[in-house]
N, C-alpha and C positions, 0 to 999 in steps of 0.2 A: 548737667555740665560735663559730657561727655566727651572725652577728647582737646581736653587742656594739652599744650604742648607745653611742656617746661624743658628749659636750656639751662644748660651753666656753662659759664666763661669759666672757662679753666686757668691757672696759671699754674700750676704744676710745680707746687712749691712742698706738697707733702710726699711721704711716702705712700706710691700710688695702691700698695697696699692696705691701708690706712686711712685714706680718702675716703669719704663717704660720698661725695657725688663721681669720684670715677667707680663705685663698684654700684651706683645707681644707673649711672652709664650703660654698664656692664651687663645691668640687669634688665637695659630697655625703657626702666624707667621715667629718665632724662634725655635731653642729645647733648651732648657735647659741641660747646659754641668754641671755636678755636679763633673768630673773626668777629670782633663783633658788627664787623657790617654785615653778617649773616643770619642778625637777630632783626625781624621784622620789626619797623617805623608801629611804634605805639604801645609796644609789650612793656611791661609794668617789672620793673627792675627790686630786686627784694636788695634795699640797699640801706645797713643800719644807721649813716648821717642823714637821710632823705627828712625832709622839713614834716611831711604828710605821714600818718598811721595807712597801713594796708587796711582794707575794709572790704567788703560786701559791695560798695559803689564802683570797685574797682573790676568786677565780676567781665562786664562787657569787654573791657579792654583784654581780661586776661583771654576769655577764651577767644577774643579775633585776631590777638595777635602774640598770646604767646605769658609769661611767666620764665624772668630772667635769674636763677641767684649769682650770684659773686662767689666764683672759690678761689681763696686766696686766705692765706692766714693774717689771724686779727693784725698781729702784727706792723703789715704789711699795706692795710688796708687806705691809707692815705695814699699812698704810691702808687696802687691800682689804675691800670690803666684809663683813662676818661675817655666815658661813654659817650659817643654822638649823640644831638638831640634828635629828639621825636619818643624817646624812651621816657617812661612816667614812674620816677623812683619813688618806692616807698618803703617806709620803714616797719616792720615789724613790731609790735608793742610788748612790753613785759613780757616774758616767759625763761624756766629755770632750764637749762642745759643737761640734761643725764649723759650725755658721750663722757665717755671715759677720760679726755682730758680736760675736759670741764664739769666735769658733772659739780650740781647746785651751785653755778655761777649766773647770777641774772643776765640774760644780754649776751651770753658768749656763746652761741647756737652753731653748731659743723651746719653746711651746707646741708645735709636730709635733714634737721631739725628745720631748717627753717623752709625748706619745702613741704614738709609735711604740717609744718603751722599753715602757712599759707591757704593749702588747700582744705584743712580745716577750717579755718576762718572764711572761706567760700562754700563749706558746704560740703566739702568731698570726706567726709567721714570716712571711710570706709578709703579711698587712695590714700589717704592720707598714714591710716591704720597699714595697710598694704607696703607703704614707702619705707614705714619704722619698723617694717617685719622682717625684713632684709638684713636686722641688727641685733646683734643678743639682748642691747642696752633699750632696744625700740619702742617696746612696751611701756616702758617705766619713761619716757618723755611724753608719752598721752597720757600714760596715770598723774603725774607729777603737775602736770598744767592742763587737766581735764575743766577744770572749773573754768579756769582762767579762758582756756580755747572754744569753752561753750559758751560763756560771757561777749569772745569777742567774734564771733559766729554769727549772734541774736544781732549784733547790734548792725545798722543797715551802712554806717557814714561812717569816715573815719574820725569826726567830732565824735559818735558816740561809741568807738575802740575807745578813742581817750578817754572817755571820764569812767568807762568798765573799769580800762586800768587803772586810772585815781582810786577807785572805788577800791581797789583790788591793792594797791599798795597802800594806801589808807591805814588797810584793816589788817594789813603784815606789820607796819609800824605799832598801831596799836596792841598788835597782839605781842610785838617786843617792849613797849613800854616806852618805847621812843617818842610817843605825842604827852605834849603836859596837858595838865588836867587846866583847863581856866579859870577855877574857881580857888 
């Protein structure tokens, strides 16, 4: 899978110090999409409302046409500008946040986290490892959801991302005590 192109829509709401897709920018990593009519017809949008899990099925589209994330704070994230069609958003499944403003918040992923799932979850082990090395914190987001990121990796469909993550939140509830016993 050589030669993914990954984009980010930028909206330039952090400090660009701070940013983690402008210093993947920086580093080559990424391009910066400033339009998004400049993001090729079929590239697969890393977008957390999208109805679909990202998966392995989505493999074809990324590398022909591309791998989009959204940077923009959570905040903000309804407001975000709306993306023309021909774009195939998907969403990301369970995984815990180690950046520094989120760290162990479900679901609350800086733009390099969730590029670097992404490409784990296709395979790219090793870019992936590569993207969060660029970060003091980078290490400790593949340690952190190493399980989770090989779980949803194996799986080929975004039907079975989701029941990895069932399976995977299941066994977090139960290990809190939060599922009753039925007997």
């Amino acid at each position: 899978m050589r030669g993914i192109r990954v984009y980010a829509l930028m909206q330039r709401e952090d400090d660009p110090r701070k940013c983690t897709a402008a210093r993947l920018v920086r580093a080559g990593e990424i391009r910066a999409a400033r339009d998004v009519k400049k993001i090729p017809p079929g590239a697969v949008v890393l977008d957390p409302e999208a109805p679909k899990a990202f998966s392995r099925e989505d493999a074809d589209a990324v590398m022909k046409h591309g791998l989009l994330v959204l940077d923009c704070s959570w905040n903000q994230l309804t407001r975000f500008p709306r993306l023309r069609s021909g774009l195939r958003h998907r969403a990301l499944p369970f995984l815990v946040a180690a950046n520094p403003v989120n760290f162990g918040k479900p679901q609350r992923l800086c733009s390099a986290e969730a590029v670097a799932a992404a490409l784990y979850i296709l395979g790219e082990k090793e870019r992936a490892r590569k993207t969060m090395s660029l970060f003091r914190w980078g290490d400790t987001f593949i340690e952190i959801n190493e399980m989770l990121l090989e779980g949803y990796s194996l799986a080929h469909t975004s039907a079975g991302v989701v029941r990895v993550q069932s399976e995977a939140i299941g066994s977090i509830s139960v290990a809190r005590g939060d599922s009753k016993d039925p007997q």
